[in-house]
N, C-alpha and C positions, 0 to 999 in steps of 0.2 A: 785302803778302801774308803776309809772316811775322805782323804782327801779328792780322792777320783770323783768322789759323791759331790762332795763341796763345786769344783772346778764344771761338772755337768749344770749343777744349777746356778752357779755365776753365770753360765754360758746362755743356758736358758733365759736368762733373766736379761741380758744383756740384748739378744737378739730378738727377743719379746716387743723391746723398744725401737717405735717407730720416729726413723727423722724426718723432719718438718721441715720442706722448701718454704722458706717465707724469705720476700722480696726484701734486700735491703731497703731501698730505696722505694718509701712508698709515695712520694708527693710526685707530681705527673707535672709537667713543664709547655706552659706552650711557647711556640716560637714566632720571633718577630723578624723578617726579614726588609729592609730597606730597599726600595724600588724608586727610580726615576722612567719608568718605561715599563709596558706592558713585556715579560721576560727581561728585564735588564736594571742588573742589581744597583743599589748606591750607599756610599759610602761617606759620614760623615767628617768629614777630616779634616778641618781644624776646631770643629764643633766640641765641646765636653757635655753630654746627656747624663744627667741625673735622673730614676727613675724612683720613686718611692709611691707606697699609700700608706692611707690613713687606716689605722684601726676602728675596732668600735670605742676602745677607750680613748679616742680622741688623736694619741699621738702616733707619729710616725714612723714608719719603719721604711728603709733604704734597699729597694730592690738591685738594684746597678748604680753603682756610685763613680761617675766623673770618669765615664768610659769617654777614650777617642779612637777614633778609625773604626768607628764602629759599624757595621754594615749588618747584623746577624746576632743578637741575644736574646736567652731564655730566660721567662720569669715563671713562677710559681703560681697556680691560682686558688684563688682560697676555698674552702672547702665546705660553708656552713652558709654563705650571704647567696643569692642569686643576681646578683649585680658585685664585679670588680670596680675597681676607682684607682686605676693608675694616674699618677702624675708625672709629667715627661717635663724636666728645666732644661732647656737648652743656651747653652751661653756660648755665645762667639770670640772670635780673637780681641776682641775690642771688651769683654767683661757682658757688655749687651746678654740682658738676660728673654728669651722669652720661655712661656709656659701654659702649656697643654694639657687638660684636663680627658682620660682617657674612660666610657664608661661600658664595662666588658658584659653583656647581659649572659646570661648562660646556666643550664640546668646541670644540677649534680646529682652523679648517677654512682652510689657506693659498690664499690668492688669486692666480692667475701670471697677471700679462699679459701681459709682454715679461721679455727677457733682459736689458736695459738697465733696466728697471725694481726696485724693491726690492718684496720678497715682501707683498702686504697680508695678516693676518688677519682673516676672521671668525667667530664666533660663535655656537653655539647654546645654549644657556643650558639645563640639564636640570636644576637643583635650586636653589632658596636657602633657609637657614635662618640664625636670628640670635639671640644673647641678646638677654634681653627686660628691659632699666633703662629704658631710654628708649624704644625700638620697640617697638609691642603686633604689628603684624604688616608681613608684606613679601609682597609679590603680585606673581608671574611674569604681564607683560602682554602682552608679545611677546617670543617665545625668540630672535629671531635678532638678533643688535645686528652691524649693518653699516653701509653709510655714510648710511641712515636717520636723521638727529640728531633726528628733529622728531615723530615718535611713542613714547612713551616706554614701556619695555623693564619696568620697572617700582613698584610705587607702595608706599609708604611711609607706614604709619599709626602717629603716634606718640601714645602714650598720651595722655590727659585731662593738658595742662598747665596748665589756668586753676584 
């Protein structure tokens, strides 16, 4: 008897407990897609893109490091500042370095699901502007970067390298 008792309220006790869907993945990604033509993709290819920013403590942190064939990558955005600060090195077959300065304006909108879960951010994206070495232009494609990876946010036209 005692044990039947015991085994009712482990049972009890067990199904009492609710499980918590909480998102692995809570950092939101936007996407940069390479264009040379309105609908037609381009492809960096003999180019190596170095992509990094700077922190608030000064140093650097490495978003994409010494990609080639690059047509299509996702970066992180930060989640506290209302202005991004990527920087894009682009070095040719010849070592020739140049470098683009990217500055990503955008509001941050937290995302609560649960109390046990950590806070997601998303994104609406309200301005980008860039020096222009290497980038002729940059084009807001869709403002909201959230956990959409697969539509890209926006496209990337770098000058005449042939």
């Amino acid at each position: 008897m005692r044990k039947s008792a015991f085994a009712v309220i482990v049972l009890v006790m067990v199904s009492a407990c609710s499980s918590i869907d909480c998102s692995i993945d809570n950092i939101v990604l936007s996407v940069y897609q390479l264009a040379k033509g309105e609908g037609i993709a381009d492809t960096l290819k003999a180019d190596t893109l170095t992509i990094y920013t700077r922190r608030a403590n000064g140093r650097d942190t490495i978003l994409l490091n010494r990609s080639v064939n690059t047509s299509l990558f996702r970066l992180p955005m930060g989640q506290t500042s209302a202005t991004d600060t990527l920087v894009f090195n682009l070095r040719d077959t010849f070592n020739a370095q140049l470098i683009d300065t990217i500055y990503i304006s955008k509001e941050n909108m937290p995302r609560f699901e649960s109390v046990d879960c950590n806070i997601m951010f998303i994104h609406n994206v309200t301005g980008i502007r860039s020096t222009h070495n290497a980038i002729d232009t940059i084009q807001i494609v869709k403002t909201l970067v959230n956990n959409d990876s697969l539509q890209p946010n926006f496209h990337i036209y770098f000058k005449n390298r042939d």
